[in-house]
C-alpha atoms as one frame of an Amber mdcrd trajectory, in Angstrom:
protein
  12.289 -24.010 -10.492  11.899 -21.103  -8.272  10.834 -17.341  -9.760  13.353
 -15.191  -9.518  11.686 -12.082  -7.717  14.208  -8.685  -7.156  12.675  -6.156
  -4.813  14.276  -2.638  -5.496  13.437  -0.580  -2.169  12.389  -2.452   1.411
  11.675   0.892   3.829   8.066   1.205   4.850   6.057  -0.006   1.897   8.512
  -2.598  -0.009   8.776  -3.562   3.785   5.639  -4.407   4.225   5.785  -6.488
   1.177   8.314  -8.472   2.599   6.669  -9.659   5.211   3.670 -10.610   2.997
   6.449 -12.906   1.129   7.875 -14.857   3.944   5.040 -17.916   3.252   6.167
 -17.881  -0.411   9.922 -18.818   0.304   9.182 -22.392  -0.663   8.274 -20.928
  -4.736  10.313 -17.721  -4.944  13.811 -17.181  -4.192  13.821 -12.797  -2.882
  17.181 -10.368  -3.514  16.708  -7.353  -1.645  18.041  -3.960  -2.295  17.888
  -1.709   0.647  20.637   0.781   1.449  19.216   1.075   4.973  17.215  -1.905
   6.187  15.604  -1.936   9.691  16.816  -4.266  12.322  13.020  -6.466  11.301
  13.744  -6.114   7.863  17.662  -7.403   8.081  16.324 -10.385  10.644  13.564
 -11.247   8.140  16.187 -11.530   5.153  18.818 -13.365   7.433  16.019 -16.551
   8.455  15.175 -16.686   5.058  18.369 -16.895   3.610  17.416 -13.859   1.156
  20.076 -12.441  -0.425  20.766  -8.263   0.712  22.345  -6.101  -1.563  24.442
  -8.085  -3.817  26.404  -6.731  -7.256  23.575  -6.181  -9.548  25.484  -6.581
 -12.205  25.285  -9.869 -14.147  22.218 -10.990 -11.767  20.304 -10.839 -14.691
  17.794 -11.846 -16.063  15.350 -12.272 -13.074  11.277 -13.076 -13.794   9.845
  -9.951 -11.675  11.421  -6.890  -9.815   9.408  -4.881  -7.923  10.144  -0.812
  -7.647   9.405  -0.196  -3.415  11.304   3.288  -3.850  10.396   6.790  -3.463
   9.331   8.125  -6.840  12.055  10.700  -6.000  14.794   8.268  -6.200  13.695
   6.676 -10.003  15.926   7.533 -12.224  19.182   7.042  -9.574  17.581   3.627
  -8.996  17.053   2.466 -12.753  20.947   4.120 -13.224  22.539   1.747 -10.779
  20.960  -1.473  -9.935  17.459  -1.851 -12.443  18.628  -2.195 -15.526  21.615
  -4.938 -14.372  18.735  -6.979 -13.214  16.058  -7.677 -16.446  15.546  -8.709
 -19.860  12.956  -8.461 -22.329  11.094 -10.709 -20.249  11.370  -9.549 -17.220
   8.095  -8.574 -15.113   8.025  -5.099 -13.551   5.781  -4.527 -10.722   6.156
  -0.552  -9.378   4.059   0.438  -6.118   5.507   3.760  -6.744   3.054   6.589
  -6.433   2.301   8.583  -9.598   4.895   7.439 -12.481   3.180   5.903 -14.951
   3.754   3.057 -16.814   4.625   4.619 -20.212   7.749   6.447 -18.064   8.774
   3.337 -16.076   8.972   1.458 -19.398  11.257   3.860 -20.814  13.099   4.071
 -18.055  13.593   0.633 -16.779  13.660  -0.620 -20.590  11.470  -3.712 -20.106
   8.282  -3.789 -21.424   5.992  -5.624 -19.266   4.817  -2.892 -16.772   2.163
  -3.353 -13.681   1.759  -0.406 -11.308   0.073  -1.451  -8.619  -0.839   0.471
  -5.033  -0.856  -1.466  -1.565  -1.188  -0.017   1.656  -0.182  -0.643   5.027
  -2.288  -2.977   6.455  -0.731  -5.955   3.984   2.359  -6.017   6.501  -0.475
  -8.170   8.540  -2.055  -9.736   5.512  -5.352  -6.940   6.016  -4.692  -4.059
   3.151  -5.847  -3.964  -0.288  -4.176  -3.690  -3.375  -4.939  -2.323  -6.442
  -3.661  -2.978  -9.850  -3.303  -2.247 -13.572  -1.484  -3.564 -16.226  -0.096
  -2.351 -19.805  -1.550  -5.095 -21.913   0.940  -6.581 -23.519   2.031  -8.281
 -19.657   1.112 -12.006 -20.695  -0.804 -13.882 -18.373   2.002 -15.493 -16.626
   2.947 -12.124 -15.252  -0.360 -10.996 -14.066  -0.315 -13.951 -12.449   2.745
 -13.603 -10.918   2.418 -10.344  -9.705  -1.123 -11.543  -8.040   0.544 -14.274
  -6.165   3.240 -11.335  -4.827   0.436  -8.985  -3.886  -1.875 -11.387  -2.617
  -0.060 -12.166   0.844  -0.856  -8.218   1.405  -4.413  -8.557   1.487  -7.463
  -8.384  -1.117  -6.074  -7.364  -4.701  -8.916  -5.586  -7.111  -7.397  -5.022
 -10.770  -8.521  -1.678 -12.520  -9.779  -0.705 -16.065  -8.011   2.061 -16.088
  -4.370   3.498 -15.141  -5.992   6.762 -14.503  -7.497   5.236 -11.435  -4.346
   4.519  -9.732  -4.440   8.296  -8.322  -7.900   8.390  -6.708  -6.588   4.929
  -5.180  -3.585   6.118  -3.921  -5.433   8.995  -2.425  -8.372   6.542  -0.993
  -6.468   3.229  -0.105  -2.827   3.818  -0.612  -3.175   7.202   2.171  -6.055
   5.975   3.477  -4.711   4.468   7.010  -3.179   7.303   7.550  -7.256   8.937
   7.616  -7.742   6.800  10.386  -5.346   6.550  12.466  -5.688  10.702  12.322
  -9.041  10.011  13.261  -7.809   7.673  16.346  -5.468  10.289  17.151  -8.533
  13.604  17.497 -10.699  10.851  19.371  -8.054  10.671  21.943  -6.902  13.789
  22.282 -10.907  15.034  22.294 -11.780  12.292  25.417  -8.593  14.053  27.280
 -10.542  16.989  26.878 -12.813  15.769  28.414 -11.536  14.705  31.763 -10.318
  11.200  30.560  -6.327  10.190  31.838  -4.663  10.136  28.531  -3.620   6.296
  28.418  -7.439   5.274  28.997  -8.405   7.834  26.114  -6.069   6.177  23.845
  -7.250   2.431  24.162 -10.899   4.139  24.279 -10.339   5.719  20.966  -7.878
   3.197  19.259  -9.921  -0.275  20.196 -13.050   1.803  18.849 -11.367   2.013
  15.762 -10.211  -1.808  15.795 -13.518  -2.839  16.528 -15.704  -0.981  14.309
 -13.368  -2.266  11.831 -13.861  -5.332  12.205 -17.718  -4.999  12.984 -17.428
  -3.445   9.293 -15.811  -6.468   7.666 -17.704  -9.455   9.594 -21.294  -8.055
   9.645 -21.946  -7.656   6.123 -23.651  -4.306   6.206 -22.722  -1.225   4.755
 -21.208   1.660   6.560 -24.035   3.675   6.625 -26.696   1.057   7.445 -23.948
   0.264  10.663 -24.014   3.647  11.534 -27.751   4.166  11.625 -28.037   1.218
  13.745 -26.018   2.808  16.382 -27.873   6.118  16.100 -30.401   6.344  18.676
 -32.804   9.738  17.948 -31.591  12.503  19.773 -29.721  10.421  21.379 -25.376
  10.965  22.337 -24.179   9.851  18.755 -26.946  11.492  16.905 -25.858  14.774
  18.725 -22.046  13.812  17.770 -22.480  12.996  13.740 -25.103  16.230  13.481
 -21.281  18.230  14.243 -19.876  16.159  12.358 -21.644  16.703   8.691 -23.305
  20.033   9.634 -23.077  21.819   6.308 -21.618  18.772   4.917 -19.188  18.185
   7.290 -16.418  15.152   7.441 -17.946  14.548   4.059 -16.758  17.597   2.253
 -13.530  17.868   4.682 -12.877  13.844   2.982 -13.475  15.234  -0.064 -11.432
  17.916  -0.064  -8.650  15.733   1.392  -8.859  12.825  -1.157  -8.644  15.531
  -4.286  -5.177  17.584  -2.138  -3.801  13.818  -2.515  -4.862  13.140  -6.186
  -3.811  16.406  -7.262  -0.340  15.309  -5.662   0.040  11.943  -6.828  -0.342
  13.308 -10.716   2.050  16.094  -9.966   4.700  13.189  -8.518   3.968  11.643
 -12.206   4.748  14.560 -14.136
């Protein structure tokens, strides 16, 4: 028999999860609620014979439904469609930022509770998720929510639900870090006397390739970069600007405590 999986939200995020699902059609049978899907999203449903926005009411009881929604749009959500679609049973998987599991179990009224935090690379099977669970989820539904967040990417489980917020603020945001840094490399080589279109694929295949340099060499960031450092050399006279008086470091810093400090004020 087929688990019964409910996704609650498919814009950019639950989106992304979607895609991730499409090789697990065979085991899992996907209802959708999406008030707006893209065109992608409405195609992807459609070949799979998904089911998009049905009555929630008497759908119940179905063995996991995942929260893709703005943390915004919670208690509206749980109001009208959430609490047609579970029982005591039921498995709830949020990838909302900053509610905790404590409020989605009072709010949702089931009492198995994950929270977990992909990112945006999963829509190609490359992010990372991370997860924690309230302990009384039983074993079937850890399991179940690793075999939904595994199509995403790598899935690391926490020890505590505290660390959700530094992980939403290093992973969850954390794309967004480099494709801003894609973004200053290309607008600094236009600078620079470089046509704008060659400055782009300069600066964006950089990125793709040290990337992937990162992930196949085995070597740490820093031992990578050192390699590539020459003494007084171009990039040593690049990175000196770039952590004088601490730099990108303390900038990063600063940056992943703004987004902590914003995904426990979300929670509140």
């Amino acid at each position: 028999m087929k688990n019964r999986i409910a996704l609650v939200g498919g814009g950019r995020m639950g989106g992304a999860m979607l895609r991730g699902w499409a090789d697990l059609a065979d085991t899992m049978d996907f209802v959708v609620f999406e008030p707006t899907p893209s065109a992608e999203i409405a195609k992807l449903i459609e070949q799979h014979a998904w089911t998009l926005n049905p009555d929630p009411k008497g759908l119940a009881p179905f063995d996991c439904v995942v929260l893709g929604i703005k943390p915004q749009h919670f208690t509206i959500v749980c109001d009208q469609i959430v609490h047609d679609l579970v029982d005591e049973q039921t498995i709830m998987v949020s990838i909302m930022a900053g509610i905790g599991t404590s409020k989605i179990a009072e709010m949702t009224h089931v009492q198995h509770v994950i929270r977990a935090m992909p990112n945006t690379p999963g829509q190609i099977g490359k992010g990372i998720t991370a997860y924690w669970c309230v302990p009384n989820v039983p074993f079937r539904g850890q399991a179940l929510a690793i075999k939904l967040l595994s199509p995403l990417g790598r899935v690391e489980k926490l020890q505590h639900e505290e660390q959700l917020d530094a992980v939403t603020a290093v992973s969850g945001s954390g794309p967004a870090y480099v494709f801003l840094l894609a973004e200053a490399m290309a607008a600094a080589g236009e600078a620079e006397g470089l046509e704008r279109g060659l400055a782009e694929r300069l600066a964006w295949q950089t990125v793709i390739g040290a990337g992937a340099l990162l992930a196949q060499s085995g070597q740490s960031p820093q031992a990578l970069r050192r390699a590539v450092t020459s003494p007084e050399g171009t990039t040593a006279a690049a990175t000196e600007v770039l952590t004088e008086g601490g730099g990108i470091f303390t900038l990063v810093r600063r940056a992943i405590e703004a987004a902590v400090l914003r995904s426990r004020q979300i929670g509140k």
